[in-house]
N, C-alpha and C positions, 0 to 999 in steps of 0.2 A: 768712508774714503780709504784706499787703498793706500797701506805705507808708504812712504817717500824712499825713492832708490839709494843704496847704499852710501853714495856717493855726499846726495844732499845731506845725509843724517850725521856722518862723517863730519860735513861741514859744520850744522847747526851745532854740535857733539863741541867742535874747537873755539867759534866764536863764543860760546856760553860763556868757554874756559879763560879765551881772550877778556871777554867781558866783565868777569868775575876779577879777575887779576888786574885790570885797570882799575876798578871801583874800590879794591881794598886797598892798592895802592895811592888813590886820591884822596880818600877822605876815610873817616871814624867814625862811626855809629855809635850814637848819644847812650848813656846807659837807660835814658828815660824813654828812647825809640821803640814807636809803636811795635808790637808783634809781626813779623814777617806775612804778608799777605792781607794783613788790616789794612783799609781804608777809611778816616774817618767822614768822606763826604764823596758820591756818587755823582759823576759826570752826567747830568742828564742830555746837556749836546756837547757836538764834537766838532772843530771849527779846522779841518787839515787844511794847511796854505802852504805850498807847493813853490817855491821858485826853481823850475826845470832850469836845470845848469847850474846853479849856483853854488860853489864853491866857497872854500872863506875867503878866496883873492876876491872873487867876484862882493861875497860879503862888506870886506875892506874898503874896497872901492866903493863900495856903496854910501859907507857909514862915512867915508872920509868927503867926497860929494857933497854929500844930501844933509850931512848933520855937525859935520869937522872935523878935526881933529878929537877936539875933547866932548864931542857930540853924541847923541845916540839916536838909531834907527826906532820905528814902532816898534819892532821885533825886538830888540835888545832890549825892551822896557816890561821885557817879561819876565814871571819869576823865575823860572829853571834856566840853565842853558849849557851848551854841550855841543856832541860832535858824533858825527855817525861816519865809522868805518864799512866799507862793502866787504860783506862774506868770501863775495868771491869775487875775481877781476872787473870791473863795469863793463858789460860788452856793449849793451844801448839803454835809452828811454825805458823801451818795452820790456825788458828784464827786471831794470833799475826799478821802474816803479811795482811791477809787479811782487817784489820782494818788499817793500815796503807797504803793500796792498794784502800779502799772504804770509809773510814771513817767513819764504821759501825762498832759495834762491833758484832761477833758472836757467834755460837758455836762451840765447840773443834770436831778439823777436817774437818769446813767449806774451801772451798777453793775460792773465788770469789762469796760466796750466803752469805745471810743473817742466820737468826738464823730458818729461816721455808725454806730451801733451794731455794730461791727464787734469782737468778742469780743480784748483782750487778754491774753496771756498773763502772769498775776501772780507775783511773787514767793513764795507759796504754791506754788505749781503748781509753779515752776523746782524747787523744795527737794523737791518730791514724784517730780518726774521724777527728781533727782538722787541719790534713794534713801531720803530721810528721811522723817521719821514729821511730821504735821500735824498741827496741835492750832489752835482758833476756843472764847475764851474768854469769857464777856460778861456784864453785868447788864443789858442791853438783848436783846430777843427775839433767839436766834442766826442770826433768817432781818433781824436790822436791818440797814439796808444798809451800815455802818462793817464787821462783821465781816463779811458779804458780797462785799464789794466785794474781798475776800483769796480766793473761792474758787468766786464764781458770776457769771454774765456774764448782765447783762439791762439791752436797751435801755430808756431812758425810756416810760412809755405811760400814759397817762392812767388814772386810779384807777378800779377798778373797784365799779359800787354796788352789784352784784347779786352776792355772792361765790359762789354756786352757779351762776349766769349761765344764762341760757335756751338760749348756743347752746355750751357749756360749756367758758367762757370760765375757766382757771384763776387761781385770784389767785396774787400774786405769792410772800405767803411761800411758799406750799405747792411753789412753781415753783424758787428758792431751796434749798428742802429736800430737793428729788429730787437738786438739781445737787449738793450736798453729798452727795449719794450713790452717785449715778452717775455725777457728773462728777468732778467735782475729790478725791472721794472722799478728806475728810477724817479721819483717826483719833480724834481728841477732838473732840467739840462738848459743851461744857457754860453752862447760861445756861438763858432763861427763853423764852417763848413755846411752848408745848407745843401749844396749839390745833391747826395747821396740819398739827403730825405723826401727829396719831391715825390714819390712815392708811396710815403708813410706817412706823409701827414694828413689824411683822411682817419689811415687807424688809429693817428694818437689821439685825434681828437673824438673821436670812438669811444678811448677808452678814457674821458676826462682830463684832456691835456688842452690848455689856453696856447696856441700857440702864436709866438708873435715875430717881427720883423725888424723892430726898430723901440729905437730910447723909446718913447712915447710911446708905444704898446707896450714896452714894458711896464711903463711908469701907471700907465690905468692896467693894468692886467692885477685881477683879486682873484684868481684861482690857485689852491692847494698847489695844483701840478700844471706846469711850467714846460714849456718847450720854447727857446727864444734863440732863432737862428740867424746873426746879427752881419753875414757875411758869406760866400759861397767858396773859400776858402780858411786860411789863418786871419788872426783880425789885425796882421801886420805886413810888411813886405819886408822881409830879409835882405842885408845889402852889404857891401862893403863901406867903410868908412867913407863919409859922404853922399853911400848913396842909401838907398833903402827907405824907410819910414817905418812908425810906430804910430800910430794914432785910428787906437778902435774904434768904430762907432759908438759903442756902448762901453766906458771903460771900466773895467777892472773892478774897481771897486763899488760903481752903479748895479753892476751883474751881483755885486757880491752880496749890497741891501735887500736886492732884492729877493737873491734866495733866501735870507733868511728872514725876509714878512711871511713869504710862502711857506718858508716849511715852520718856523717856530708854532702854527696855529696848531701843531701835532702834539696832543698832551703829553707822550711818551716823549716828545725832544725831536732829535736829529743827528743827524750824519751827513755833513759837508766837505768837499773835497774842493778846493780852489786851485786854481793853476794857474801861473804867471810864462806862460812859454816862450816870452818873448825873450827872457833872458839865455837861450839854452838858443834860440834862433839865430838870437846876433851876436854869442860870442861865437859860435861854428863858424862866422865870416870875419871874426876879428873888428867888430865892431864897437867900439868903445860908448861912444857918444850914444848907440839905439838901448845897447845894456843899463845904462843910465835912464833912461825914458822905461823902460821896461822896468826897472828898479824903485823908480820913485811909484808907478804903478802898484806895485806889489806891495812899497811898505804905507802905500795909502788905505790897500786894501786890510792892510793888519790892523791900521789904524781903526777903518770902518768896524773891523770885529771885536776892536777892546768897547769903541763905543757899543754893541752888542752888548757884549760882555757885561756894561757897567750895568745895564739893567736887567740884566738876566746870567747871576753870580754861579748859576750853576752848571755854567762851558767851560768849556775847556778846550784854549786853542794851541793849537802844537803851529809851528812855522819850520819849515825844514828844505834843504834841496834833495833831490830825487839824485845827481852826480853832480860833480864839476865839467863843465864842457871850455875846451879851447887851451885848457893850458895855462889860463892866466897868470902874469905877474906883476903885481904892483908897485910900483917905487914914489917916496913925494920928495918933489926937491924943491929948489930955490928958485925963483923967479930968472924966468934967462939961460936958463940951464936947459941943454939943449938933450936927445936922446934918437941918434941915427936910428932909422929903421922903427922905434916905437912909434905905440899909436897913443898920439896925446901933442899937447898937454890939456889936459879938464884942470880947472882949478878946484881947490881944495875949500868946502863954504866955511866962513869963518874964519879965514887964514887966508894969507897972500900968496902960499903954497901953492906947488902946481904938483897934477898927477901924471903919469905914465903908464902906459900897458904895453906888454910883449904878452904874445898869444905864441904857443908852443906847437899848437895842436888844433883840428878840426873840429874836433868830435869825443866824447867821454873820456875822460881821466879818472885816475885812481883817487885822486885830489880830495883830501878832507873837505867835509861837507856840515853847515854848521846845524845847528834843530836848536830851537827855545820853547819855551811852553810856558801856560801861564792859567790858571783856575783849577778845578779838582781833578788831582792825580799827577799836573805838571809836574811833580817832584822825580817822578819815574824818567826824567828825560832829563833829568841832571848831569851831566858828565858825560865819561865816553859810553860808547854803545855802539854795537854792532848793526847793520840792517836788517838783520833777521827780527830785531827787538822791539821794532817799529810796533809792529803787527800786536804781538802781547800785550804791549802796554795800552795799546788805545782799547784794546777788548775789557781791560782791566779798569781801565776809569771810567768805563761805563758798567761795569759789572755785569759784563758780558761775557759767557763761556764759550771758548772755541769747539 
């Protein structure tokens, strides 16, 4: 692979140095701590759960909802937990995730390439090469560029109007969906946007893909590899306060069981990528109430993987947001208590408390972002940490070289 441009190396060069200097100033190393680069227990799978957009306001609100005050999320009942700074400004999704996908940082609307579109090798692919079974889980289209950016490589390019194109110019999901096939050839993809595959799904099932439509195909589907396309869009409708919905066909954490009967039959383990997109959807519109529904989703689905977990001690599930989206901010007050122009009041579970949001913004913030972990190697995601760091450390707990 060709060096990284001056620029990125520069980058990775200052967050190390940021990174280093936060971790000495947070804590002390045991005199009895293991040797630097020792591991005493090898990730055999890897459980990534993804809430696109989610922020710590986002976080906050969530735990103060769904758990209380003095309450805790699935995710917080992890062992490690911590915070991940962006290397560089958030510009979108497709960056964000991609840097957490490569441990690169790039440009706005890179998907799997560097900042001169130059394809890098992601942490999917490492676990693929390394003999494991792939799974791209999503309530956003499977070709959106968050779970993409884990398994398909495409430079930025300007949106296409004509998607049949006169000089037959392919759009992009459809371009996404072959590399899911051809390329990176993932074992489970389950989620929504079906449009784009009408086409390919003769080759997938070709090449040993179950493909299916609906809960109940899911539910009897016993093949290795998986194609379950549960909707011909997102598996939500984005809306403003009031309006909109959330309710996938298949939800969240049903997709999530199931990819992992499918790929756990892989001696070598796995590499799972989940996505909860729906939070990142409806705080763009300032939507309180749908981020809630999208959130209990998500920590159900963390839920679904500790259960995992308990029988299969040797995963390792990391939980993280890809950016903050919207600006969030959150306040709990007193019953009655009124807040002009916010969006609220949600009450607070376990407390006569009430919640409030004020959304700042549309779209990506610089906004701390929280990450927990939890089985071999979680220790690596302790604290603060940069997004470049992402990438190393899951290569690491599985004992996997880049």
């Amino acid at each position: 692979m060709a060096a990284p441009p001056a620029h990125i190396r520069v980058a990775r060069i200052l967050a190390a140095g940021v990174l280093a200097c936060a971790l000495a100033a947070c804590s002390a190393v045991p005199a009895d701590a293991p040797a630097e680069g020792a591991r005493e227990e090898v990730a055999r799978s890897v459980i990534l759960i993804l809430g696109s957009g989610m922020g710590q306001a986002q976080h906050d609100f969530l735990r103060l909802a769904i758990a209380g005050p003095s309450g805790q999320l699935a995710m917080d009942r992890l062992d490690a937990g911590g915070s991940i700074a962006p290397v560089d400004p958030v510009s979108d999704a497709a960056a964000g995730a991609t840097t957490l996908a490569t441990g690169m940082p790039t440009a706005p609307g890179a998907i799997g390439v560097d900042a001169d579109g130059q394809p890098l090798t992601t942490v999917l692919e490492h676990a693929r090469d390394a003999g494991k079974a792939t799974g791209l889980v999503t309530t956003a289209e499977v070709t959106d560029p968050v779970p993409a950016a884990f398994a398909a490589h495409l430079a930025p390019r300007p949106p296409i109007e004509n998607p049949e194109g006169d000089e037959g110019e392919v759009p992009v999901d459809r371009t996404i969906a072959r590399q899911y096939l051809e390329g990176s050839r993932v074992d489970v993809v389950l989620g929504g946007g079906a449009a784009p595959w009408s086409d390919l799904l003769g080759q997938a099932r070709s090449l040993g893909y179950s493909t299916v439509t609906d809960a109940a195909g899911l539910r009897a589907a016993a093949a290795d590899r998986l194609l379950g396309l549960f909707a011909d869009g997102p598996m939500f409708e984005p809306g403003r306060p009031g309006e909109g919905r959330y309710a996938p066909a298949v939800p969240l954490p049903d997709m999530t069981r199931a990819a992992l009967a499918a790929l756990d039959r892989r001696e070598a383990g796995f590499f799972l990528v989940v996505d909860e997109a729906g939070i990142d959807a409806m705080a763009r519109t300032g939507n309180g109430g749908l981020v809630l529904e999208a959130g209990r989703a998500l920590d159900a689905t963390v839920q679904a993987a500790l259960d995992f977990q308990a029988v299969n001690p040797g995963t390792l599930i990391v939980v993280a947001g890809d950016h903050e989206t919207g600006g969030m901010n959150v306040s709990l007050a007193d019953p009655g208590a009124t807040r002009p122009g916010a969006d609220g009041p949600y009450p607070a579970a376990d407390s006569d408390q009430q919640l409030w949001l004020r959304w700042t913004r549309t779209g990506p913030t610089n906004g701390p972002v929280p990450i927990t972990a939890g089985g071999p190697g979680a220790e690596a995601f302790d604290g603060a940490m940069a997004n470049t760091q992402v990438f190393p450390e899951l290569l690491e707990a599985m004992s996997i070289s880049a």
